[in-house]
Structures are given as C-alpha cells and as structure tokens.
Residue frames relative to the residue before (quaternion, step in Angstrom):
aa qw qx qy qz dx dy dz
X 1.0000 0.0000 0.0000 0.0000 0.00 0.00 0.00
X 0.8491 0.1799 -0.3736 0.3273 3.50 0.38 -0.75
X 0.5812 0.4954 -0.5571 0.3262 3.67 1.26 0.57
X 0.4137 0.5897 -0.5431 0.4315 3.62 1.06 0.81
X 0.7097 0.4150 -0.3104 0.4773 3.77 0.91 -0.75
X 0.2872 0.6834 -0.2989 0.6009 3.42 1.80 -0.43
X 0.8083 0.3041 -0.1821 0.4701 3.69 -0.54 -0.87
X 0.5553 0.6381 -0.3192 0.4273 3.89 1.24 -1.06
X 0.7305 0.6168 -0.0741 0.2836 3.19 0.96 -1.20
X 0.5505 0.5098 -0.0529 0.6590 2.63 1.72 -1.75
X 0.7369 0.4370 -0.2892 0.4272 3.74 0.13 -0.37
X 0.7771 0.3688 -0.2861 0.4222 3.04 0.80 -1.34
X 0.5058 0.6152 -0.3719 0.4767 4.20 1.61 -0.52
X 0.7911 0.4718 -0.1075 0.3743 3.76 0.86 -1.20
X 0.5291 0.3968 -0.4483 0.6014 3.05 2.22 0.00
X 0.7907 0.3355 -0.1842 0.4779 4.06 0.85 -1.08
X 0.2082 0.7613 -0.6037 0.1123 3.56 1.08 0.71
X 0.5605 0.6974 -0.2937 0.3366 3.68 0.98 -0.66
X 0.6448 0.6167 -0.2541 0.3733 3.03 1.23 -1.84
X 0.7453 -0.3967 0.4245 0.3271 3.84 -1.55 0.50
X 0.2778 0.7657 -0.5794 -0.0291 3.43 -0.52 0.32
X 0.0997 -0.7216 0.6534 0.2057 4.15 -0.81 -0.42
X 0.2182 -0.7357 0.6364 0.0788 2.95 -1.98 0.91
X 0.2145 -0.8294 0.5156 0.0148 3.19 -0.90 1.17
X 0.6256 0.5867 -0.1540 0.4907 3.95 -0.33 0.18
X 0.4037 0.6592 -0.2889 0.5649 3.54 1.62 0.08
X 0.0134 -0.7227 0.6905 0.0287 3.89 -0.55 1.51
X 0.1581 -0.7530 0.5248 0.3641 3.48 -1.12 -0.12
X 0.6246 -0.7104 0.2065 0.2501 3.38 -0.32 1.18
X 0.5478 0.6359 -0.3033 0.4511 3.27 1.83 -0.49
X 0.7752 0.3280 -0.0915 0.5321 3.27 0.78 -1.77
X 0.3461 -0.7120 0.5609 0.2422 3.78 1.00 -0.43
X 0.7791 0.2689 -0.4597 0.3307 3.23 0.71 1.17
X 0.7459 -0.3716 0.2660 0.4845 3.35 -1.64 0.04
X 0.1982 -0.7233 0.6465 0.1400 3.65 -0.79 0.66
X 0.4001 -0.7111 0.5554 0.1605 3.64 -1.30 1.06
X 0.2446 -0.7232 0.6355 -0.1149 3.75 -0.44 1.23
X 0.1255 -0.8760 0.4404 0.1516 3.30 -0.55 1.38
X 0.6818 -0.3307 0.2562 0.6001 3.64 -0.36 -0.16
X 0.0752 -0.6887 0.7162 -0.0836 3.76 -1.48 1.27
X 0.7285 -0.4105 0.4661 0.2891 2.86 -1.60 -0.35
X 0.3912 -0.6412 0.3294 0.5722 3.89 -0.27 0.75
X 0.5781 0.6396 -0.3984 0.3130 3.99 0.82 -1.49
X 0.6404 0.5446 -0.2616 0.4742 3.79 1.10 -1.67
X 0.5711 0.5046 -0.3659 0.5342 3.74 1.24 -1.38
X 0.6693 0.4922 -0.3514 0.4316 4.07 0.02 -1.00
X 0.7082 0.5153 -0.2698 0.4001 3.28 0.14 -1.50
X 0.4863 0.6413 -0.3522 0.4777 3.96 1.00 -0.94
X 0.6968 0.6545 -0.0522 0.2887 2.58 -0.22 -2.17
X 0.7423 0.5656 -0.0346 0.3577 3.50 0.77 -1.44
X 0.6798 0.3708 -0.0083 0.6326 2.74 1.56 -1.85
X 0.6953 0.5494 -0.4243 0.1864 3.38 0.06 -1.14
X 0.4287 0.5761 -0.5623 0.4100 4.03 0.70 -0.45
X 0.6773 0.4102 -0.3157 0.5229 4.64 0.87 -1.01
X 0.6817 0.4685 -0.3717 0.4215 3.73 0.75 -0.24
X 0.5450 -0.5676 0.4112 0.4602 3.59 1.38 -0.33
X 0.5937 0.4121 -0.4751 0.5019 4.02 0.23 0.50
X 0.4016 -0.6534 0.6222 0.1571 2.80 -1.71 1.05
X 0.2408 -0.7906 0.5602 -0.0564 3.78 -0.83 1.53
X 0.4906 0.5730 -0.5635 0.3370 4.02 1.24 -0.22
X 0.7548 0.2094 -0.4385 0.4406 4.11 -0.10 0.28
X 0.4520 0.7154 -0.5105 0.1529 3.93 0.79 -0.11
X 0.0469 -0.7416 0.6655 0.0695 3.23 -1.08 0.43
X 0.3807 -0.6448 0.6624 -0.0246 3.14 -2.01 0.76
X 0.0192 0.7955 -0.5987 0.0917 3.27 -0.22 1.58
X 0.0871 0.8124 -0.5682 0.0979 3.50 -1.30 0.87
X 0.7920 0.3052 -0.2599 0.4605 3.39 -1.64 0.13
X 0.8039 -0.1682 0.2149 0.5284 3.94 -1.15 -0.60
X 0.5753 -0.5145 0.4536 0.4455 3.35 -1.44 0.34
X 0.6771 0.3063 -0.3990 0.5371 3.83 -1.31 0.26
X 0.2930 0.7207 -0.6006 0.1845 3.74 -0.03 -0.05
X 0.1433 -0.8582 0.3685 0.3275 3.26 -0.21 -0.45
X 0.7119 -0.5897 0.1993 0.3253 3.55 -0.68 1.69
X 0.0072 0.6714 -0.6798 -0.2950 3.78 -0.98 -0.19
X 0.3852 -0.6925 0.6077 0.0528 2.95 -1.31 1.26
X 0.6623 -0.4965 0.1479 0.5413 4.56 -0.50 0.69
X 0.4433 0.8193 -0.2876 0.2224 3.60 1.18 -0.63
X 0.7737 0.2928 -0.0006 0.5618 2.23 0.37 -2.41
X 0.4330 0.7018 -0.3969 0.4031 3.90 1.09 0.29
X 0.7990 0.3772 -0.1533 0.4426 3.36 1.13 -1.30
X 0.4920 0.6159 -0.3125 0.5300 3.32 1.72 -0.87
X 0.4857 0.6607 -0.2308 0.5237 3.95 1.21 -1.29
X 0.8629 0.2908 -0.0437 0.4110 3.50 0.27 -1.41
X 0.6124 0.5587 -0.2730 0.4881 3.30 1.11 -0.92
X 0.5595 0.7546 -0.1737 0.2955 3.59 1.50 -1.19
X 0.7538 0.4078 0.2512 0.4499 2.46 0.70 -3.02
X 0.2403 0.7879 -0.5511 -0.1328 3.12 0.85 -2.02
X 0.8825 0.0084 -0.0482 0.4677 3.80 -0.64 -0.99
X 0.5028 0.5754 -0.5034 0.4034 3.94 1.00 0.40
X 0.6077 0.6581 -0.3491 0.2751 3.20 1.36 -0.37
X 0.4582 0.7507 -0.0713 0.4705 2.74 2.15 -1.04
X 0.6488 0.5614 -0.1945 0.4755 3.82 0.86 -1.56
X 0.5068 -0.6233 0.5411 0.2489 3.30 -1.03 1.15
C-alpha cells in the first residue's frame, strides 16, 4: 500500500513539477528565523528543500504546498526521496 501512495506522488509531482508551489517552515540558521520564499516552481520548490539543510537553513518543519487546494503537502522527506529519485527531471519544463 504505501508504495502505491509512493508511486501517486511520484506521478502526480513529475506530471505538475512545473506547476506554482511555496515553501513554508524554512529557518535560516544565522538569524534564527523563518525566511519567506516566494512562489517557484514545484521541481525549483523540491530541489530547495532537498539541499537547503548544506546551504545553512533548517528544513525539519518545512513544507511544500502546490497545485489545487487539498493537494497534499510535501514535507523534507518526501523532498529528498523526490530529488534523490528524479533530481534534474524535476527541473525540465
């Protein structure tokens, strides 16, 4: 079951990797606060996400909203699993 919701995920990011998304939940480790991220791409939103713990922000509460309302969030995990996967398709128009 959950590599069927697993696969849901993956399909449904790799068809709307393009689509708008924001991330919220992002500290920067210097100033110790939430930093405001404007609206990207979902792939650009992943790809962040993924990386940013090496860039110096803390990412363990960040989410990644996208696409229609009820979507469901990606949370840093399913970001790296996303990236580690895909990596630059995420990226591709």
């Amino acid at each position: 079951m959950l590599l069927a919701v697993d696969d849901a995920i993956s399909t449904a990011v790799l068809t709307g990797r393009g689509a708008e998304a924001e991330i919220f939940g992002v500290i920067d480790l210097t100033s110790k606060i939430e930093i405001r991220i404007g609206p990207t791409s979902l792939g650009r939103a992943i790809q962040f996400v993924a990386n940013a713990s090496v860039l110096g922000y803390d990412v363990r509460r960040a989410m990644v909203l996208y696409g229609e309302p009820g979507n469901p969030s990606l949370r840093v995990w399913d970001c790296e699993h996303l990236w580690a996967q895909y990596g630059g398709a995420l990226l591709q128009p």
